[in-house]
N, CA, C and O atoms as CSV, one atom per row, in Angstrom:
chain,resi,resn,atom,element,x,y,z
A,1,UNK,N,N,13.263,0.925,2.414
A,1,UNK,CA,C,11.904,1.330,2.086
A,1,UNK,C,C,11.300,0.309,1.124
A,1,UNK,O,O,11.995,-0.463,0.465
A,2,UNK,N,N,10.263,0.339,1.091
A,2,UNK,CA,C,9.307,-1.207,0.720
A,2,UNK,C,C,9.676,-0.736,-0.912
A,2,UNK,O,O,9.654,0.456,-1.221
A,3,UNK,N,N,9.991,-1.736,-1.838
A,3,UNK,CA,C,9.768,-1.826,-3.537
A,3,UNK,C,C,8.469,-1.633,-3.996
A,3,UNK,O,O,7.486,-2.010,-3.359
A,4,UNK,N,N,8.388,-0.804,-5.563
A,4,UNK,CA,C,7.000,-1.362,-5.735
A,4,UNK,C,C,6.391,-1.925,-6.174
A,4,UNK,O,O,6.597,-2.222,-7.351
A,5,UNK,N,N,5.408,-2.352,-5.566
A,5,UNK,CA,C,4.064,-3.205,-5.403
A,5,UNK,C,C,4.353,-4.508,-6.733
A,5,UNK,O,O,4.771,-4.192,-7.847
A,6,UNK,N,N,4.155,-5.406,-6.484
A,6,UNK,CA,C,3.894,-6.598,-7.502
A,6,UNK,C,C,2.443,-7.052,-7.471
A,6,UNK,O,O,2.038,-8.046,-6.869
A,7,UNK,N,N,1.455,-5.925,-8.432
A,7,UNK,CA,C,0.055,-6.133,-8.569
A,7,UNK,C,C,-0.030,-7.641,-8.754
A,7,UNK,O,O,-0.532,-8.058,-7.711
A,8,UNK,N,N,0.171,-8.481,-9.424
A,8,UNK,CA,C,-0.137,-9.914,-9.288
A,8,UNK,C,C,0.034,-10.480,-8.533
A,8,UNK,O,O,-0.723,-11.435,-8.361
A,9,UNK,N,N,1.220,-10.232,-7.538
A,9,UNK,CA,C,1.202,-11.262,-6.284
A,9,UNK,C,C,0.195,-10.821,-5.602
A,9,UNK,O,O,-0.584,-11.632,-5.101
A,10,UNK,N,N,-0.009,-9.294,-5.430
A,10,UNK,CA,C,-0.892,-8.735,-4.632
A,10,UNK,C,C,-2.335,-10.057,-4.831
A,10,UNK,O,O,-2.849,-10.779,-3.976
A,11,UNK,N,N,-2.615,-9.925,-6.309
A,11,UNK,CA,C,-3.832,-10.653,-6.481
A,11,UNK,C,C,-4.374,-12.030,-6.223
A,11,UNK,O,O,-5.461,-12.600,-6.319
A,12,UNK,N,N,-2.853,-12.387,-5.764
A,12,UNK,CA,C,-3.310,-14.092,-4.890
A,12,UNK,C,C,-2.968,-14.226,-3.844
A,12,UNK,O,O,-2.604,-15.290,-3.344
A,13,UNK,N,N,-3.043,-12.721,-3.093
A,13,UNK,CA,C,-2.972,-13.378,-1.930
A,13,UNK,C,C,-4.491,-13.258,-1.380
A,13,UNK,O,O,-5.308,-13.134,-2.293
A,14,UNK,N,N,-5.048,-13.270,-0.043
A,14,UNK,CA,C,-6.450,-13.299,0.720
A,14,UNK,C,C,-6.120,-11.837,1.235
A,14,UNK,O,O,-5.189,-11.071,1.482
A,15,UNK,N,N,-7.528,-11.960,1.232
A,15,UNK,CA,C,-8.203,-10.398,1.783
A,15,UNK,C,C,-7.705,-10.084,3.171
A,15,UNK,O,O,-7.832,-8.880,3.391
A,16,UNK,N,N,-7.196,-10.729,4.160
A,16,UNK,CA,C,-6.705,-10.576,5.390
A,16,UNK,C,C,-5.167,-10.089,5.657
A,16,UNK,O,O,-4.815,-9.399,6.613
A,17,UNK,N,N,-4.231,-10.642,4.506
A,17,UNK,CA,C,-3.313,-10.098,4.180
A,17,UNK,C,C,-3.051,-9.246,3.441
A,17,UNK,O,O,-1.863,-8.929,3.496
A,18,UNK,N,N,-3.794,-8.558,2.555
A,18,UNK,CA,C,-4.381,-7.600,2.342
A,18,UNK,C,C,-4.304,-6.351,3.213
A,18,UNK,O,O,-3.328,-5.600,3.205
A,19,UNK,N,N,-5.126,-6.216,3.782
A,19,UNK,CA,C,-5.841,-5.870,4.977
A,19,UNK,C,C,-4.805,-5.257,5.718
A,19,UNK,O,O,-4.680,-4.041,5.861
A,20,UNK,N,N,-3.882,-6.349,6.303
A,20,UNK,CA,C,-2.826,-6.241,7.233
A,20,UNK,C,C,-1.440,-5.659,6.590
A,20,UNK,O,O,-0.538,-5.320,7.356
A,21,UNK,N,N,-1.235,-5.515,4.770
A,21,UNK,CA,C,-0.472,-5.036,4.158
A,21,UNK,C,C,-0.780,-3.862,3.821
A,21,UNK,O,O,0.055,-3.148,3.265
A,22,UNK,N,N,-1.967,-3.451,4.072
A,22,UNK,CA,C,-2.460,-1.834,4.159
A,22,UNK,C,C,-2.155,-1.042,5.243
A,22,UNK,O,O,-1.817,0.140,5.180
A,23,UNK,N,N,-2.323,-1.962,6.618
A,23,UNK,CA,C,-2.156,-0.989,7.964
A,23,UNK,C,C,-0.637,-1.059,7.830
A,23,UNK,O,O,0.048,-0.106,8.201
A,24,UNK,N,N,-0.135,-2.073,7.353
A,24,UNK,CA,C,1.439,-1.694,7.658
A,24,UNK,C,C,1.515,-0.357,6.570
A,24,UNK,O,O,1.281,0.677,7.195
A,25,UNK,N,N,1.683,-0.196,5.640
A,25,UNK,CA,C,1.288,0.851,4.369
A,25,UNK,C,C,1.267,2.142,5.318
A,25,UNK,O,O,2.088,3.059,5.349
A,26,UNK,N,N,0.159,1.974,6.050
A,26,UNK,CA,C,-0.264,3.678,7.166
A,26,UNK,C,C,0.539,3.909,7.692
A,26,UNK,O,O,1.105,5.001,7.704
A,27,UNK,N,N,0.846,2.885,8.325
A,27,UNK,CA,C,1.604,3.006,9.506
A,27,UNK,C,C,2.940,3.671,9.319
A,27,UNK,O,O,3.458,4.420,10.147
A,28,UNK,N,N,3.387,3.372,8.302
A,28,UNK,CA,C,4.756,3.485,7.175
A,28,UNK,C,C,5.062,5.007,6.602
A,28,UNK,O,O,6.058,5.730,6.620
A,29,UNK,N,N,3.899,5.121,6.155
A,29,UNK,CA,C,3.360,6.888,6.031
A,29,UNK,C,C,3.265,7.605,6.586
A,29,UNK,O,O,3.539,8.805,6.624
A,30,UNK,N,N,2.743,6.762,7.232
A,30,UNK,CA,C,2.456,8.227,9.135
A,30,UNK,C,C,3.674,8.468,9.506
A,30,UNK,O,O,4.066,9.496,10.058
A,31,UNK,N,N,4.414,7.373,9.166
A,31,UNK,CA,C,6.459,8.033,9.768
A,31,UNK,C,C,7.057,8.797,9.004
A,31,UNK,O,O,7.672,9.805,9.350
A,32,UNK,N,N,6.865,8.179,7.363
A,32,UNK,CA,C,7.595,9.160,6.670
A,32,UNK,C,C,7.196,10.469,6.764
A,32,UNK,O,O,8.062,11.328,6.933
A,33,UNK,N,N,5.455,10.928,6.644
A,33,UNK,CA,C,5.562,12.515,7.084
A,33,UNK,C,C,6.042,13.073,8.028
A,33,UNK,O,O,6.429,14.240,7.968
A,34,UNK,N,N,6.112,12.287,9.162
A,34,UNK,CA,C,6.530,12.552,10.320
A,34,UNK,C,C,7.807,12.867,9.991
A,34,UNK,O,O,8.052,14.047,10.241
A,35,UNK,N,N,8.656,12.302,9.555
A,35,UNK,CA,C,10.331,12.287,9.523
A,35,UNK,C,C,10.272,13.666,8.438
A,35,UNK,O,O,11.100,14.561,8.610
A,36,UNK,N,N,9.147,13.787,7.210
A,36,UNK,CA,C,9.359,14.845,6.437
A,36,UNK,C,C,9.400,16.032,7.233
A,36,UNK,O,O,10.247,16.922,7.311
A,37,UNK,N,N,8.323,15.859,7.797
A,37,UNK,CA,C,7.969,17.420,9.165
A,37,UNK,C,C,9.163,17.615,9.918
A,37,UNK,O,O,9.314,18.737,10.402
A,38,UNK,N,N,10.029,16.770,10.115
A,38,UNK,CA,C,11.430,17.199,10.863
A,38,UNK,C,C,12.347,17.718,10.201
A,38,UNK,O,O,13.199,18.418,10.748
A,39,UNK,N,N,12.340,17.444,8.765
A,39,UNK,CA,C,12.980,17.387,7.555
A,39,UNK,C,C,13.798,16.357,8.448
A,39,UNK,O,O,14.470,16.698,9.422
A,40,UNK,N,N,13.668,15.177,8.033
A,40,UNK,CA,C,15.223,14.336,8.464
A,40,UNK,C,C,14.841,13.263,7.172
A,40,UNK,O,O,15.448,12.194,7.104
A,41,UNK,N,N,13.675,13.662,6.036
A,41,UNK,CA,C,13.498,12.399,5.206
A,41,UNK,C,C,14.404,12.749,4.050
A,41,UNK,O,O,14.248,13.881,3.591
A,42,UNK,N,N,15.396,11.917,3.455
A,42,UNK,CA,C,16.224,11.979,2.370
A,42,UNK,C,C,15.648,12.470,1.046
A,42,UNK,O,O,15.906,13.492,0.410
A,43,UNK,N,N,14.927,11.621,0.835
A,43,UNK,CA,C,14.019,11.364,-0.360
A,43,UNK,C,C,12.423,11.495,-0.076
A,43,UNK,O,O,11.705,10.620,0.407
A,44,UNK,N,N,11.945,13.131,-0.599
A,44,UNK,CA,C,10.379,12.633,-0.319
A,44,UNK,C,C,9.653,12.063,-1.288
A,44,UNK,O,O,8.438,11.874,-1.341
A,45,UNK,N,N,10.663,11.756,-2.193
A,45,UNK,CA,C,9.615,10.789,-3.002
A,45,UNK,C,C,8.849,9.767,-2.971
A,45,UNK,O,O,7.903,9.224,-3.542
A,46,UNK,N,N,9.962,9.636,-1.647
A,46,UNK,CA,C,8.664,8.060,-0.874
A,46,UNK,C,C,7.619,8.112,-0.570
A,46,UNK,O,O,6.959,7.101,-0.331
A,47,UNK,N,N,7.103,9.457,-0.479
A,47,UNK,CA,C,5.838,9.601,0.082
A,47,UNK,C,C,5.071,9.296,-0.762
A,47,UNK,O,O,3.981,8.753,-0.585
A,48,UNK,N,N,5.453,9.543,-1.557
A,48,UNK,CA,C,4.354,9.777,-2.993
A,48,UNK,C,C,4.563,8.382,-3.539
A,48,UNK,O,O,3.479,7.908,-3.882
A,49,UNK,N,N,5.736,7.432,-3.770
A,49,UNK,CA,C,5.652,6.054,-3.917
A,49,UNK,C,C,4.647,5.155,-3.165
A,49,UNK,O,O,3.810,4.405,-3.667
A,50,UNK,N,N,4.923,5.404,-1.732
A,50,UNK,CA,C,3.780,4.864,-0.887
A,50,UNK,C,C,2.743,5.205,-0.978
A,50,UNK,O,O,2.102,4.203,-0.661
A,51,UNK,N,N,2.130,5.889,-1.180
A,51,UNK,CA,C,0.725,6.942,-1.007
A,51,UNK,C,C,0.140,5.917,-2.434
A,51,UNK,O,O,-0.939,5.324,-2.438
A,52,UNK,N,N,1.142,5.910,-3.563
A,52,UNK,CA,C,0.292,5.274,-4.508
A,52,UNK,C,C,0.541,3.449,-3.961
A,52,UNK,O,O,-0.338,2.589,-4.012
A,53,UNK,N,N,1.156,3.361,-3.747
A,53,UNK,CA,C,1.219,1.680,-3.277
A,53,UNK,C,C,-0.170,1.186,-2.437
A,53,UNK,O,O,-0.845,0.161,-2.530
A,54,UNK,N,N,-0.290,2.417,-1.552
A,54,UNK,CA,C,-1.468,2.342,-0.586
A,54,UNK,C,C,-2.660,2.322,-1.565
A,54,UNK,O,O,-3.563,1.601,-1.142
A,55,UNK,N,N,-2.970,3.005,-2.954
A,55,UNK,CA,C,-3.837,3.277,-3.521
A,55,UNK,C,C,-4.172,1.839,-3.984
A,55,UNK,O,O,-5.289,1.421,-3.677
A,56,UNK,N,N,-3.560,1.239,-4.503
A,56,UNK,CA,C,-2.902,0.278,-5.505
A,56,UNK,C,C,-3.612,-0.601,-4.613
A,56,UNK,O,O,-4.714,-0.921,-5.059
A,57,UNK,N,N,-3.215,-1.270,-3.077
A,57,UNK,CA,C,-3.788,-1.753,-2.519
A,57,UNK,C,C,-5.256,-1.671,-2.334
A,57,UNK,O,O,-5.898,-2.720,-2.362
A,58,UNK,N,N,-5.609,-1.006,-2.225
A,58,UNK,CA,C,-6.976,-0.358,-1.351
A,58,UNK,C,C,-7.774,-0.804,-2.717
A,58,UNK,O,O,-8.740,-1.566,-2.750
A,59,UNK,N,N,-7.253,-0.263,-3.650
A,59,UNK,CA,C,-8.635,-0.505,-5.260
A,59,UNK,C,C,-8.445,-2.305,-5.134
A,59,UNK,O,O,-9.422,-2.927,-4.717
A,60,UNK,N,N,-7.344,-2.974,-5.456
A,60,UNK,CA,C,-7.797,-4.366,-5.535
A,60,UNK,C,C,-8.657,-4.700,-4.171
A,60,UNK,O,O,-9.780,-4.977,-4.593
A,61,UNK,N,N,-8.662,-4.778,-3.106
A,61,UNK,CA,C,-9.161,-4.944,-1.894
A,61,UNK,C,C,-10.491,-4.190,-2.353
A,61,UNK,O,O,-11.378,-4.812,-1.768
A,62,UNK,N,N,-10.940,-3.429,-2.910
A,62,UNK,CA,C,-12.053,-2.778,-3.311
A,62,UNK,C,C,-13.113,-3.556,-4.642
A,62,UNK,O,O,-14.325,-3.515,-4.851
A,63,UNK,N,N,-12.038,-4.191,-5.302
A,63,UNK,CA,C,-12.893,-4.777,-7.041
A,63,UNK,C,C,-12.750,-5.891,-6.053
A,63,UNK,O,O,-13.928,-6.246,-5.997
A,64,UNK,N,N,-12.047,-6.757,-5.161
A,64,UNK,CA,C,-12.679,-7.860,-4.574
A,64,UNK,C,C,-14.019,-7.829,-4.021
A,64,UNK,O,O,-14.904,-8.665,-4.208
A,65,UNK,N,N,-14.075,-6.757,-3.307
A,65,UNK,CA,C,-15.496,-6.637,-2.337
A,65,UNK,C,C,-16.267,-6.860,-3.224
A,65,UNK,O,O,-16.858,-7.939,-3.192
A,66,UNK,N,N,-16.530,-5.924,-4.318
A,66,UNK,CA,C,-17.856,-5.297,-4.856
A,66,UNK,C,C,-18.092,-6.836,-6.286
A,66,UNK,O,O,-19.006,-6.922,-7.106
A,67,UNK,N,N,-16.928,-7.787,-6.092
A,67,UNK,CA,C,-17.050,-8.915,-7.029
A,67,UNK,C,C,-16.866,-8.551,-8.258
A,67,UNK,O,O,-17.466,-9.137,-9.159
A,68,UNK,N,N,-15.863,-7.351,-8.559
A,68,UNK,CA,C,-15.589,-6.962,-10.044
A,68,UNK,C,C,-14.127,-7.907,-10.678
A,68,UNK,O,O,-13.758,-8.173,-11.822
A,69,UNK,N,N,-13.425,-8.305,-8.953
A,69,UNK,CA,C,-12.235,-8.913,-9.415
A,69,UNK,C,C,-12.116,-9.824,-8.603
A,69,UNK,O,O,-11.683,-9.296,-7.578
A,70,UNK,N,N,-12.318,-11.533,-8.350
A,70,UNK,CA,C,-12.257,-11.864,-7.056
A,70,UNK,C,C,-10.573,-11.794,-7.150
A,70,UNK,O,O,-9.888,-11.403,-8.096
A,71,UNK,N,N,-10.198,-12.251,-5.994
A,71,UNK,CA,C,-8.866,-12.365,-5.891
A,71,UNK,C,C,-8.436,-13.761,-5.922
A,71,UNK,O,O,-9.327,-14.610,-5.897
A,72,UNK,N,N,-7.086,-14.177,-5.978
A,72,UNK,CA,C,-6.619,-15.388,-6.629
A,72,UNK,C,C,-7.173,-15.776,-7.955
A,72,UNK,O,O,-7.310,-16.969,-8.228
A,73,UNK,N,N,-7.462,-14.944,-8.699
A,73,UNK,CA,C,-7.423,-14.832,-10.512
A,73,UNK,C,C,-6.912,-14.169,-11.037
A,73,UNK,O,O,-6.960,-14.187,-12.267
């Protein structure tokens, strides 16, 4: 299961990888509930690790847009 998040690397990378490190993020989530709903998930704490990782993502990808943070600073 993915570690978490290294907000600074996050911040140099480009908005496209970004982007594409979010849908993987969903995609990732959408299984673990899935696996929770079977009960076959060990640990649901992952959910809640990811869920904020996803957050984590989404706000920098967000202060980039609106020019509060560009990225690669």
């Amino acid at each position: 299961m993915p570690r978490e998040l290294n907000v600074e690397r996050v911040r140099s990378m480009d908005e496209d990888d970004i982007a594409a490190r979010i849908k993987g993020l969903e995609e990732a989530l959408f299984n673990l509930r899935f696996r929770n709903a079977m009960k076959q998930l060990e640990n649901p704490l992952e959910i809640r690790n990811l869920r904020r990782d996803l957050a984590r993502l989404k706000t920098i990808l967000s202060e980039h847009r609106s020019g509060l943070r560009p990225l690669g600073a």
